[in-house]
C-alpha positions as CSV (number, residue, x, y, z in Angstrom):
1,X,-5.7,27.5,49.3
2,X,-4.6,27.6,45.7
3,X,-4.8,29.8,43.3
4,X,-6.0,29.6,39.8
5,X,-4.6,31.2,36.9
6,X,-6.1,31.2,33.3
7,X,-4.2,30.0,30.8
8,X,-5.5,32.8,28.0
9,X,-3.7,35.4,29.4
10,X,-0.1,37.0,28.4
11,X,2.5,37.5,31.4
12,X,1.6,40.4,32.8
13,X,4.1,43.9,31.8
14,X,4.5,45.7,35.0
15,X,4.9,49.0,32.9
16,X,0.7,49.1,31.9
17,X,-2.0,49.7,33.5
18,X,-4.8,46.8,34.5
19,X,-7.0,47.6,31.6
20,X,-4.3,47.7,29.2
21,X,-2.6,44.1,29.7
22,X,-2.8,41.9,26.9
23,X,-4.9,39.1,26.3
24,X,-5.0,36.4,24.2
25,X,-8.0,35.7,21.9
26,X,-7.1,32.2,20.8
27,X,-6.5,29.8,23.9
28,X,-3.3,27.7,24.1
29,X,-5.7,24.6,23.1
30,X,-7.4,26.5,20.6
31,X,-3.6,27.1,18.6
32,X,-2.8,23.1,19.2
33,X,-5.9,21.6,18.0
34,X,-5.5,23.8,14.6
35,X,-2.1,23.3,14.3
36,X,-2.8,19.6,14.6
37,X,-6.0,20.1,12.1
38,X,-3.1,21.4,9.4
39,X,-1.4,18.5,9.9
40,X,-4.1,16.3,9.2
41,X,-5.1,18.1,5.6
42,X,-1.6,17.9,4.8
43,X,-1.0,15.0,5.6
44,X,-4.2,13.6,3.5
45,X,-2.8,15.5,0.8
46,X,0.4,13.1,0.9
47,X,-1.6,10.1,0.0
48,X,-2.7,11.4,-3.3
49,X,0.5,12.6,-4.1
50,X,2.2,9.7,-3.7
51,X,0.1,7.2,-5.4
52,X,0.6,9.4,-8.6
53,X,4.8,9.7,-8.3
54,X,5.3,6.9,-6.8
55,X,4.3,5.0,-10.5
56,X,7.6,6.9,-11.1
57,X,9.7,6.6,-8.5
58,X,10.7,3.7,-6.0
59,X,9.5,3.8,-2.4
60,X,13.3,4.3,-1.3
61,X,14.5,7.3,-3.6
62,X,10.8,9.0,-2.9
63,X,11.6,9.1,1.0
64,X,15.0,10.3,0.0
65,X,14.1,13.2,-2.2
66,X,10.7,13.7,0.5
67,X,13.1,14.3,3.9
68,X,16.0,16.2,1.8
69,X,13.1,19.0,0.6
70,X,12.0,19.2,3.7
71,X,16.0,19.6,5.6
72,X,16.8,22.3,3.1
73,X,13.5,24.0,3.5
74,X,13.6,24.4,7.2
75,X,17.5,25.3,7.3
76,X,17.2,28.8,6.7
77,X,14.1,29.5,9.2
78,X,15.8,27.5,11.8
79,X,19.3,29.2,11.2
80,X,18.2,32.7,10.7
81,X,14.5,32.9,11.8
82,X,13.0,35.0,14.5
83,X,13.1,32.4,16.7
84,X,16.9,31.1,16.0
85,X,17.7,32.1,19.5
86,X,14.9,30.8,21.3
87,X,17.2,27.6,22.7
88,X,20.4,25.3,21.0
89,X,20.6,23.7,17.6
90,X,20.5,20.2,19.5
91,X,19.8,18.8,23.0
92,X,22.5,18.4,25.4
93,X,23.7,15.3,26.4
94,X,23.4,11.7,24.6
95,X,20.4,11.2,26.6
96,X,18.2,13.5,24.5
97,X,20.1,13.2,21.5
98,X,19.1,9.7,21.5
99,X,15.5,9.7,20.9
100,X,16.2,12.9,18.2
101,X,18.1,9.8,16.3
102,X,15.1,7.4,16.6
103,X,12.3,9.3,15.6
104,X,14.2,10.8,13.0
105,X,15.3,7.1,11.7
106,X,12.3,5.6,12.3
107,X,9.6,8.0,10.8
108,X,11.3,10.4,8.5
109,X,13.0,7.8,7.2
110,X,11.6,4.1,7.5
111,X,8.0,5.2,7.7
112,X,8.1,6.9,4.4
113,X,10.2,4.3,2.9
114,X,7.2,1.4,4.3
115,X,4.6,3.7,3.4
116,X,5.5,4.2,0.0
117,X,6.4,0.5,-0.4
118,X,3.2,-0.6,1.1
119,X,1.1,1.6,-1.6
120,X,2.5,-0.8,-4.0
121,X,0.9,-4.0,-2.8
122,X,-2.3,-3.3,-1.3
123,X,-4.9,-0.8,-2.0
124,X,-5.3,2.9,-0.5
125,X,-8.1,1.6,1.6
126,X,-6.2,-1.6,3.4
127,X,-2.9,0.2,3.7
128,X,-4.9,3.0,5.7
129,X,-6.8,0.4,7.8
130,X,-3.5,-1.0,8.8
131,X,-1.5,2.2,9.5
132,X,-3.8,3.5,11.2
133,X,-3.5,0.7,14.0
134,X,-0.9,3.4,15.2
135,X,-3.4,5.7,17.1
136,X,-4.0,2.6,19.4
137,X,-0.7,1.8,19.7
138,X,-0.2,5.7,20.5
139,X,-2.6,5.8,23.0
140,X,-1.3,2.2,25.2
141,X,2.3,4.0,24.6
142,X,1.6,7.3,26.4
143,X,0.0,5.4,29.3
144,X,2.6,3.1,29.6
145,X,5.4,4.9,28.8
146,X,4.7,8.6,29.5
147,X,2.6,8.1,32.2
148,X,-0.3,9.8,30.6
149,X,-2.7,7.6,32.0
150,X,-5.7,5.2,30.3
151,X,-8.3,7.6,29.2
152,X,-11.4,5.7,29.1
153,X,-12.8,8.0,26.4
154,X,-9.7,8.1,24.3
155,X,-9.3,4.1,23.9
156,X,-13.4,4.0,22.9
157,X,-13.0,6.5,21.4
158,X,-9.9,4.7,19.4
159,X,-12.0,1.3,18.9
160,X,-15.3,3.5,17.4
161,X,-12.6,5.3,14.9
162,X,-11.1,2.4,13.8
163,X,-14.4,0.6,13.1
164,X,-15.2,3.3,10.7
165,X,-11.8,3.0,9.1
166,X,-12.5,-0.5,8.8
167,X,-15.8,-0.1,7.0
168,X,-14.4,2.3,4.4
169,X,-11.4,-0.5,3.7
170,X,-13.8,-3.2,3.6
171,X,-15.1,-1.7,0.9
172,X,-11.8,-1.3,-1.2
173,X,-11.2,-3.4,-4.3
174,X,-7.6,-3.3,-5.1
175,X,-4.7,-5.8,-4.6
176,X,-3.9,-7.2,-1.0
177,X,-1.0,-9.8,-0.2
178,X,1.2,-10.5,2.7
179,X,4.5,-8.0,1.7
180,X,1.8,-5.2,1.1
181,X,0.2,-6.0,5.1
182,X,3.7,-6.8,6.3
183,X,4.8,-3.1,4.8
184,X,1.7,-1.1,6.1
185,X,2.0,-2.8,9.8
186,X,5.7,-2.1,10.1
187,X,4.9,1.8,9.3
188,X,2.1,2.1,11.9
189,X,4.1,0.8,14.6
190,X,7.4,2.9,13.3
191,X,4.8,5.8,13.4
192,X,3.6,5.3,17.0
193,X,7.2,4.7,18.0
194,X,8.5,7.7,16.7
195,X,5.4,9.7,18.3
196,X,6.5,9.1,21.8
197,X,10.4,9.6,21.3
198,X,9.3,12.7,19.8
199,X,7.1,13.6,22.9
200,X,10.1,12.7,25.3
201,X,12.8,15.9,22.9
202,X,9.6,18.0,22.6
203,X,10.2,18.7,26.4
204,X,13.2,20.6,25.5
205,X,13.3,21.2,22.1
206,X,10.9,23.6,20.4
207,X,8.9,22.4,17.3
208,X,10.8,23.7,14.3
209,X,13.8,22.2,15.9
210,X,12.2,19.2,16.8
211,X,11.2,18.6,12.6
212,X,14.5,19.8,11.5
213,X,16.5,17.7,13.3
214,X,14.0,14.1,12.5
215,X,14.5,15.9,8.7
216,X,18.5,15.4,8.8
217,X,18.8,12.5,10.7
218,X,16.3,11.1,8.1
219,X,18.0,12.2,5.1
220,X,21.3,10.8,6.2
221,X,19.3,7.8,6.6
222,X,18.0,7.2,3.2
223,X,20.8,8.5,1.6
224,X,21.9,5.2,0.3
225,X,19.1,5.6,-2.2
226,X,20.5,8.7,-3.6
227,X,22.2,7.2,-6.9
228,X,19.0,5.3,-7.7
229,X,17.2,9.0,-7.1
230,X,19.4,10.1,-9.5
231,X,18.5,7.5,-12.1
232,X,14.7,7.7,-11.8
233,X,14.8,11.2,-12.0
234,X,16.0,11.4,-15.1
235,X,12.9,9.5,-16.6
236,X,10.2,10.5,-14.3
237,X,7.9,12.9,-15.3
238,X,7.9,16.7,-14.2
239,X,4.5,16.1,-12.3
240,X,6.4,13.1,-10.4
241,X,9.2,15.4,-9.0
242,X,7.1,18.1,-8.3
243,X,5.0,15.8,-6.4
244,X,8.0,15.0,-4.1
245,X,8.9,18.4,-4.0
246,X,5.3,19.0,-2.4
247,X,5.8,15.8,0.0
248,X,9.0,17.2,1.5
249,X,8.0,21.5,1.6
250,X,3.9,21.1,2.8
251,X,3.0,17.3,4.2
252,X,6.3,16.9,5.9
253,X,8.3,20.3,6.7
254,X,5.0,22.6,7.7
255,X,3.0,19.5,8.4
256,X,5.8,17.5,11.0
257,X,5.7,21.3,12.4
258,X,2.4,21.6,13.1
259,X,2.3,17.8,14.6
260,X,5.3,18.5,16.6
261,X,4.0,22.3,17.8
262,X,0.4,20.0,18.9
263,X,2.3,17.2,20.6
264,X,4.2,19.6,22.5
265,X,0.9,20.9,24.3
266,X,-1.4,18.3,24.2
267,X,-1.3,14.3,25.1
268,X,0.2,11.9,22.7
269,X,-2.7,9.8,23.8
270,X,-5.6,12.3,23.3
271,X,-3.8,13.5,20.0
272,X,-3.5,10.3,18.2
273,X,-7.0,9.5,17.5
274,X,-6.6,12.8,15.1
275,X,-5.0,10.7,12.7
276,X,-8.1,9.0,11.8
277,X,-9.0,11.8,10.2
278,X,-6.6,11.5,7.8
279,X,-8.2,8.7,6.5
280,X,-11.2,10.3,5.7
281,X,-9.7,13.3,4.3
282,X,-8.0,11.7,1.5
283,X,-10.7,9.2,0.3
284,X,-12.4,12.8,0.1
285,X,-9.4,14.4,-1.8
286,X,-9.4,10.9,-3.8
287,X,-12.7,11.9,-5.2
288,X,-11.9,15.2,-6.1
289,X,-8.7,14.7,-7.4
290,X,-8.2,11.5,-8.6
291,X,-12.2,10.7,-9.8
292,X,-12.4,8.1,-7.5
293,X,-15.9,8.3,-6.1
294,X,-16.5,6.8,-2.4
295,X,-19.0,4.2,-1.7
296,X,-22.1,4.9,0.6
297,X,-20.0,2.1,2.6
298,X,-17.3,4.3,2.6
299,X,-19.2,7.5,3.8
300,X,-20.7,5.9,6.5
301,X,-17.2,4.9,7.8
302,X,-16.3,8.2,7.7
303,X,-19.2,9.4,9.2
304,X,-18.4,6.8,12.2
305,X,-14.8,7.7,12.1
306,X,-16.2,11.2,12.7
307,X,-17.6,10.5,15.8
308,X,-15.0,8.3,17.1
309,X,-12.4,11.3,17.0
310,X,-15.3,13.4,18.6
311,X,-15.5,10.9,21.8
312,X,-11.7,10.4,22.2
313,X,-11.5,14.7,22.6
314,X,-14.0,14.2,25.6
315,X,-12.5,14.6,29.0
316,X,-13.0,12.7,31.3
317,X,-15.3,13.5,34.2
318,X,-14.0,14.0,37.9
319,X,-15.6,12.6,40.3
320,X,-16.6,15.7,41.9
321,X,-18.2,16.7,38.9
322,X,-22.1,15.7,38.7
């Protein structure tokens, strides 16, 4: 016999009563699917942003000045927040030191860095078609790598998405060449990369920690760009160095927070398809923002992107079920 215990309720204090033990009114799932919806908003956010300073700054230098906001923004709350005791500054061991080093190299630093370059040579609509080929590659990853399994709903779930993110790109009119594809492919698999090397020092490192760390080991990274950071700077714009300022404090030190504080409770698989929704949030935000009014092609892909996310969150039936 087994016994079944719910997952929204608190450890029980021996000290009260039956009627007077806590309870949780948000369920664990609840807490990681809007942590993970943050993300998403923030992370739409970022596209805007950075096609207005990045006519200002370089794709290099942005990175730079994004990852170094967000190191010195989460210092203090890692150092001297309420949860500063809640485990060690870093993982134990060069075994789990090692994938700290990869994710942070890889996403914090060379995603942002092929991102930002990639912005340059295609349009908004192609560079998110392309990076968002990272979901997939999220989904075979966790299967193959973290043994999450092949979720039939999450992979058609994955090829409905993607067909609406290809319908609103199909509909995009800017520039495309090969540097601009080469750019946006390399981020989406540095992106899927660094997803599951994240997953693996989630298992022992809590969230915060988790985006700190990526944060440093990216800012050491790019810091080869700083002198060039330093020039730009000087003739860019106000509005261009605040819009850094706002990549590294909001889509990447509470947004890489959120991701990481999702991923730690949910599968990589199940939680990449999310990212399509990024998509469709910032042609939105494009609109209101930047004036730059969607298509009905473009609607309808978002609509279908809609409902691809919606089938990759279904679980799948057991066979004792029905």
């Amino acid at each position: 016999m087994t016994t079944a215990t719910s997952p929204v309720l608190e450890p029980r204090d021996a000290t009260l009563p039956e009627t007077a033990q806590p309870r949780r009114l948000v369920s664990p799932a609840t807490r990681a699917a809007g942590a993970a919806l943050v993300t998403i908003v923030l992370w739409a956010s970022a596209f805007v942003v950075i096609r207005s300073s990045g006519a200002h700054l370089s794709p290099g230098p942005m990175a730079l000045a994004r990852v170094a906001v967000a190191a010195v923004g989460l210092t203090p709350f890692v150092l001297l927040g309420p949860g500063r005791a809640a485990g060690p500054l870093l993982p134990r061991g060069w075994r789990a030191v090692l994938p700290v080093v990869g994710y942070g190299a890889l996403w914090f630093a060379g995603y942002n860095v092929a991102l930002n370059a990639a912005e340059r040579h295609v349009d908004a609509g192609t560079a998110a078609l392309l990076v968002n080929v990272a979901p997939v590659l999220i989904a075979l990853g966790g299967g193959l790598f973290l043994r999450e399994g092949f979720s039939r709903p999450v992979f058609l779930g994955c090829a409905v998405a993607f067909a609406g993110v290809a319908l609103m790109a199909s509909d995009s009119s800017g520039r495309r060449d090969g540097a601009g594809i080469a750019f946006a492919l390399v981020a989406a698999v540095l992106y899927a990369s660094s997803v599951l090397l994240q997953k693996v020092t989630l298992r022992s490192v809590d969230a915060l920690r988790a985006t700190w760390l990526g944060c440093l080991v990216g800012t050491v990274v790019t810091l080869p760009y700083a002198g060039e950071l330093v020039r730009e700077a000087q003739d860019a714009p106000t509005s261009a160095l605040l819009g850094a300022a706002y990549l590294g404090a909001f889509p990447t030190a509470v947004a890489f927070t959120t991701w990481a504080y999702a991923l730690r409770r949910m599968p990589a698989g199940r939680l990449g398809p999310l990212g399509y929704l990024v998509t469709v949030l910032s042609v939105l935000m494009s609109w209101v923002f930047l004036s730059e009014v969607p298509s009905t092609l473009a609607l309808v892909g978002g609509a279908v992107c809609l409902v691809g996310v919606v089938v990759s969150r279904r679980r799948p039936r057991s066979r004792d079920e029905g």
